[in-house]
C-alpha positions in Angstrom: -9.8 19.1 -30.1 -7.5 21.6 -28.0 -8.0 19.2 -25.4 -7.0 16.3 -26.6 -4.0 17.8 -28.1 -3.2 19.0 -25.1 -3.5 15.6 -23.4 -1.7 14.1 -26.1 1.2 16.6 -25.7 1.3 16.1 -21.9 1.6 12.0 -22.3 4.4 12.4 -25.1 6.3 14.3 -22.9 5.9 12.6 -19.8 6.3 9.3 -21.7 9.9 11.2 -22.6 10.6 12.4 -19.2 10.1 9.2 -17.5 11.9 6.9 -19.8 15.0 9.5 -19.1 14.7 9.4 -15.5 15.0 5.4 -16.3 18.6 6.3 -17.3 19.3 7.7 -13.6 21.0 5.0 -11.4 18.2 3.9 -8.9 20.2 5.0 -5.6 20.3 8.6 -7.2 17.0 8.7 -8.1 15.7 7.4 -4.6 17.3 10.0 -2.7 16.4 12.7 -4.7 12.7 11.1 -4.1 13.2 10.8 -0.1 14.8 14.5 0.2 12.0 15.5 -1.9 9.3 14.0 0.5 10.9 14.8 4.0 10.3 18.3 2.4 7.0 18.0 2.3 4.8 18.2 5.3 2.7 15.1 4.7 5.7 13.2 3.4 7.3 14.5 6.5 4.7 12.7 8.6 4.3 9.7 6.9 8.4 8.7 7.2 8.2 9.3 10.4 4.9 7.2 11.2 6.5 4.4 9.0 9.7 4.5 10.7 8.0 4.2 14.5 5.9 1.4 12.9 8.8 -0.4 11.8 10.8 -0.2 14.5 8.4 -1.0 17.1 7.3 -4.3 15.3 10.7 -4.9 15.1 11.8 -4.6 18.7 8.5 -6.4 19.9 9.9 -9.5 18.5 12.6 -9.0 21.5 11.1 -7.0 23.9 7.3 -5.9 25.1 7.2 -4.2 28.4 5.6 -6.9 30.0 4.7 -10.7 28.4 1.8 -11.5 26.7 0.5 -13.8 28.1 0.9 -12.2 31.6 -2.5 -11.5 33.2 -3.5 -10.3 36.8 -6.8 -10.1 37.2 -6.9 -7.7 40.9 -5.9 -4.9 38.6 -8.4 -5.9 35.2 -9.3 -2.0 33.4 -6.4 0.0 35.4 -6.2 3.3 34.3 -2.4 4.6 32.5 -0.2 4.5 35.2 3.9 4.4 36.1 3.7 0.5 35.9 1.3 0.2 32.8 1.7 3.9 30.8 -1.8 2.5 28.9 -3.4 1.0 31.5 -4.4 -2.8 30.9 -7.7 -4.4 29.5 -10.2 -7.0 31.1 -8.1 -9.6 32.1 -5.2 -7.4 33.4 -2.9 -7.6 30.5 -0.4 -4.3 29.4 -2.3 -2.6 27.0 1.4 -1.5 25.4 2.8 -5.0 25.1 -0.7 -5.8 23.2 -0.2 -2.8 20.7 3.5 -3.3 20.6 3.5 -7.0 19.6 0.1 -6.1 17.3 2.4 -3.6 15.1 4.3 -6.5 13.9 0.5 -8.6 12.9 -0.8 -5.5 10.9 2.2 -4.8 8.9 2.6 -8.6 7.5 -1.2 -8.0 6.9 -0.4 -4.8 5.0 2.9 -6.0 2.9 1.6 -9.4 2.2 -1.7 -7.5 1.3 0.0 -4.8 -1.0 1.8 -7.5 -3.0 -1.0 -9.8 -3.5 -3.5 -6.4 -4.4 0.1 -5.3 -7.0 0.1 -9.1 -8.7 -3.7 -9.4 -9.3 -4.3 -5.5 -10.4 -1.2 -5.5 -13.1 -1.8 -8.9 -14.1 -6.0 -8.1 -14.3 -4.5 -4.8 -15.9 -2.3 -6.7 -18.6 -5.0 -8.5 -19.9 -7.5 -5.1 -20.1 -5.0 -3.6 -22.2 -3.8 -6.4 -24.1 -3.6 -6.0 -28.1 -6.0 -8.6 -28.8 -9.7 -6.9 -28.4 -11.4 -10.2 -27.5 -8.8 -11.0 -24.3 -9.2 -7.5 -23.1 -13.0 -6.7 -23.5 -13.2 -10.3 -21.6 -10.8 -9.1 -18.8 -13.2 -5.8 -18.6 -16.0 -7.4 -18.2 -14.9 -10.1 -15.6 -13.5 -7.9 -13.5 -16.6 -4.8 -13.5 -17.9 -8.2 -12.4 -15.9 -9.5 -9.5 -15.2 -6.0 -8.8 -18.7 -6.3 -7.3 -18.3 -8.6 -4.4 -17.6 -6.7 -0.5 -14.5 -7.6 0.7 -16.6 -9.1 3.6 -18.4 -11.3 1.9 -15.0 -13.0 0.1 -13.7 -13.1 3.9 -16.6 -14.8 4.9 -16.6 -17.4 2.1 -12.5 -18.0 2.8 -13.2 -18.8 6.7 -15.6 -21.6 5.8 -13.2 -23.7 4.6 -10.1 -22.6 6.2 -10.7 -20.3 10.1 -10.1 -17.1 11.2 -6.8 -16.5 10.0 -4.4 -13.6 9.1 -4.1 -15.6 5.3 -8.1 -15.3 4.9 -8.0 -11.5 5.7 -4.8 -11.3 3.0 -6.9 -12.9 0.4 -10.1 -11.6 1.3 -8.2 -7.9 0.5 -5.5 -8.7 -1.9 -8.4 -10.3 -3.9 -10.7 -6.8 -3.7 -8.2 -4.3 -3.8 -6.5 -5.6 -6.3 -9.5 -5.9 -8.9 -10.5 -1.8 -7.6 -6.7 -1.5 -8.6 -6.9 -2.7 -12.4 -9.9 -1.0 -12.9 -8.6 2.1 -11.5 -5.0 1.6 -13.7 -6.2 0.7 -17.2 -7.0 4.2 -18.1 -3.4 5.3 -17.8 -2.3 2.0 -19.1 -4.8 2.0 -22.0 -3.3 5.6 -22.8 0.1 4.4 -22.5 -0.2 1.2 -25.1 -1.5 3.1 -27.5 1.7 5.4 -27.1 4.2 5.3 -29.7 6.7 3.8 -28.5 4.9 0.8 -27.4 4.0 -0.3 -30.5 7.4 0.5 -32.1 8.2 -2.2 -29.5 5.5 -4.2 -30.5 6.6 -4.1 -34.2 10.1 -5.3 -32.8 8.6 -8.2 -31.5 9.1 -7.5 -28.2 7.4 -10.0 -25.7 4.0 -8.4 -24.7 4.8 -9.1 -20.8 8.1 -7.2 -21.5 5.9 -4.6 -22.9 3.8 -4.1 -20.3 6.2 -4.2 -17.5 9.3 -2.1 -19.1 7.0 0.8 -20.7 2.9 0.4 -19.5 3.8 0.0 -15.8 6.3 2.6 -15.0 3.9 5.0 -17.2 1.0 4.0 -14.5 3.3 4.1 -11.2 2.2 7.3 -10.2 -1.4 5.8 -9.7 -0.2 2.8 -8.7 1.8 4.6 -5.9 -1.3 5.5 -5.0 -3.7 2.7 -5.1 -1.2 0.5 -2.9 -0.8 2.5 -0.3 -4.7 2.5 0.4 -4.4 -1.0 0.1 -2.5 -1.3 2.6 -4.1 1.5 4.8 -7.5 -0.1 3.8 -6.1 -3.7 5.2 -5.8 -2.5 8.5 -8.9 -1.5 8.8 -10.4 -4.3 7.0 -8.7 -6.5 9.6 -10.5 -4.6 12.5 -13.5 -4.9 11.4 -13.2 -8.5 10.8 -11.4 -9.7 13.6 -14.5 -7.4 15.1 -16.8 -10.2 13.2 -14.8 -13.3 14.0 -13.3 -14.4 10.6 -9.9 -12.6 11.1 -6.8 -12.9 13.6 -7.8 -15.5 15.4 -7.8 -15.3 19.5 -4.2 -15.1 21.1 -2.5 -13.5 18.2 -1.9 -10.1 18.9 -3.0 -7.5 16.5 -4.7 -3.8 16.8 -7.9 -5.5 15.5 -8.2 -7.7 18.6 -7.5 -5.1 21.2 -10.1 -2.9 19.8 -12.6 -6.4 20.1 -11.9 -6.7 23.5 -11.7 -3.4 24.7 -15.2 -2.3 22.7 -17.5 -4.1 24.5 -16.9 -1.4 27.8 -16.3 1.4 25.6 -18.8 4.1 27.9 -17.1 2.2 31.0 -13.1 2.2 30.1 -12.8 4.1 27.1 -9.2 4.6 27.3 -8.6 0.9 26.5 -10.3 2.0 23.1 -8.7 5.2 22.5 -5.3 3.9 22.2 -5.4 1.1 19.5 -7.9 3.4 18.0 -5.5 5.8 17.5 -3.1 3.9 16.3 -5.4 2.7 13.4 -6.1 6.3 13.2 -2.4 7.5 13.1 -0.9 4.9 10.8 -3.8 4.8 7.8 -3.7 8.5 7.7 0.2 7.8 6.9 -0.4 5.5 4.3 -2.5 7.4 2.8 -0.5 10.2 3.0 2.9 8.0 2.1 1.0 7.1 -1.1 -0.1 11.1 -1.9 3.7 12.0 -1.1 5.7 9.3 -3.4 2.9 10.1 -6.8 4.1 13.7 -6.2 8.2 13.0 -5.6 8.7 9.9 -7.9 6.8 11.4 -11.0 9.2 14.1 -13.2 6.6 15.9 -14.2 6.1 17.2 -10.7 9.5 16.9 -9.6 12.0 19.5 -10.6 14.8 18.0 -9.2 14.1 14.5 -11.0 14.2 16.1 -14.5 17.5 18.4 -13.3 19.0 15.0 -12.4 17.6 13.4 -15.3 19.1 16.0 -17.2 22.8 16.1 -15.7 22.9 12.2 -16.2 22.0 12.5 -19.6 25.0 15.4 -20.4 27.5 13.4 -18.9 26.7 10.2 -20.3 26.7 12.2 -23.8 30.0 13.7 -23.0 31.6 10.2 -21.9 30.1 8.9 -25.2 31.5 11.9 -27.5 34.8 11.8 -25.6 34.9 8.3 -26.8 
């Protein structure tokens, strides 16, 4: 009984804290959130991973150090050199430019894959936690039942119909990773529209989709925070493995997935050609993961000191304003 108390205790007040820190103008409260990461040491990491990662996909779209397209096949497997700092793969090509203009491939795959994975889990979510039984015991059931299919199979089943493509890996994982989402979510959401001040907004006769999205999602973000980040980590490998098996960027688009493909198949001959978009996958999931870690930590203020003294400072001077009034 002490422990559920205790739990119920701990939701109250972070229901409170939260829905004060909602008060906070939203360019105060990122900064205090992005000061608060840069002083952690994963945090640390991951800003500066997603910085590189965005800046190199956005200069490929100008410059790569040499075309794409340009092969020379006297110097196919070279070894990392003044002229080619990764060497180049089997037909010749830079190895850099490949990586360079691939950055740009794997982080449309990751944003469109994150958004697609955000609007299936919270609308899959909104129905688990809905207040009619019948809807949400429905909604748990059919998705512990899709939940079930590999994201491989559902890639498989999309490039029938329609090719390797980067929109078949984008659905393939949005569809996958946003059902593991829901199910992952509706704990903290069940918890939080059973709260009281959801169903004083219920009693209002407040739309249930306002419900959800102004009090049940901002009580879950911390997970969610989460959850999308490993989406979009999880993407990038997904679209390795599948460009790997022939259903996901197709041949002649440039993406990490397809260097690795090429490179692979003389892996105990030329492993550097692996190494490097290896490590690059490596480098920039380990971010993600870490990014997600960082911002459940720095966005939540009830692990973030300085969100509830800001909170707290907002709240006095808007009382004072009001009182001077």
């Amino acid at each position: 009984m002490t422990a559920v108390s205790d739990d119920g205790k701990r939701f109250k007040r972070s229901g409170r804290d939260r829905h004060a820190t909602g008060n906070v103008p939203l360019r105060m409260r990122f900064g205090v959130i992005m000061r608060s990461m840069w002083q952690q040491s994963g945090g640390r990491f991951a800003l500066i991973v997603m910085a590189c990662w965005i800046a190199v996909s956005l200069l490929s779209l100008f410059w790569t150090p040499y075309p794409l397209l340009q092969t020379d096949g006297g110097h196919a497997w070279a070894s990392p050199s003044a002229a080619h700092p990764l060497g180049t793969d089997g037909v010749g090509a830079d190895v850099l430019s490949w990586l360079m203009a691939g950055s740009r491939t794997n982080l449309v795959i990751a944003l469109l894959t994150m958004l697609l994975s955000a609007m299936i889990g919270l609308a899959c979510t909104a129905v688990m936690v809905s207040g009619r039984r019948t809807l949400a015991s429905a909604g748990v059931v059919v998705v512990d039942a899709l939940i079930a299919i590999p994201t491989v199979l559902l890639a498989l089943l999309f490039a029938v119909p329609f090719g390797a493509s980067i929109a078949v890996i984008v659905a393939a994982c949005g569809m996958t990773y946003g059902l593991n989402m829901a199910r992952i979510v509706k704990p903290s959401a069940s918890l939080a529209a059973r709260s009281a001040y959801v169903q004083a907004a219920r009693a209002m006769g407040v739309s249930a989709w306002r419900v959800f999205f102004t009090h049940i999602v901002p009580s879950t973000f911390p997970v969610l925070a989460v959850q999308l980040s490993m989406s979009a980590g999880t993407s990038i490998l997904a679209e390795a493995g599948l460009t790997y098996l022939g259903v996901g960027v197709p041949s002649g688009v440039p993406s990490w997935g397809h260097t690795l493909t090429t490179s692979v198949r003389l892996i105990s001959v030329y492993p550097l050609t692996v190494l490097w978009p290896g490590l690059t996958v490596t480098l920039v999931v380990t971010a993600l993961y870490l990014l997600g870690d960082a911002i459940r930590d720095c966005a939540d203020p009830l692990t973030n000191v300085e969100l509830r003294k800001l909170a707290a400072t907002v709240s006095r001077q808007t009382h004072n304003t009001g009182v001077d009034a």
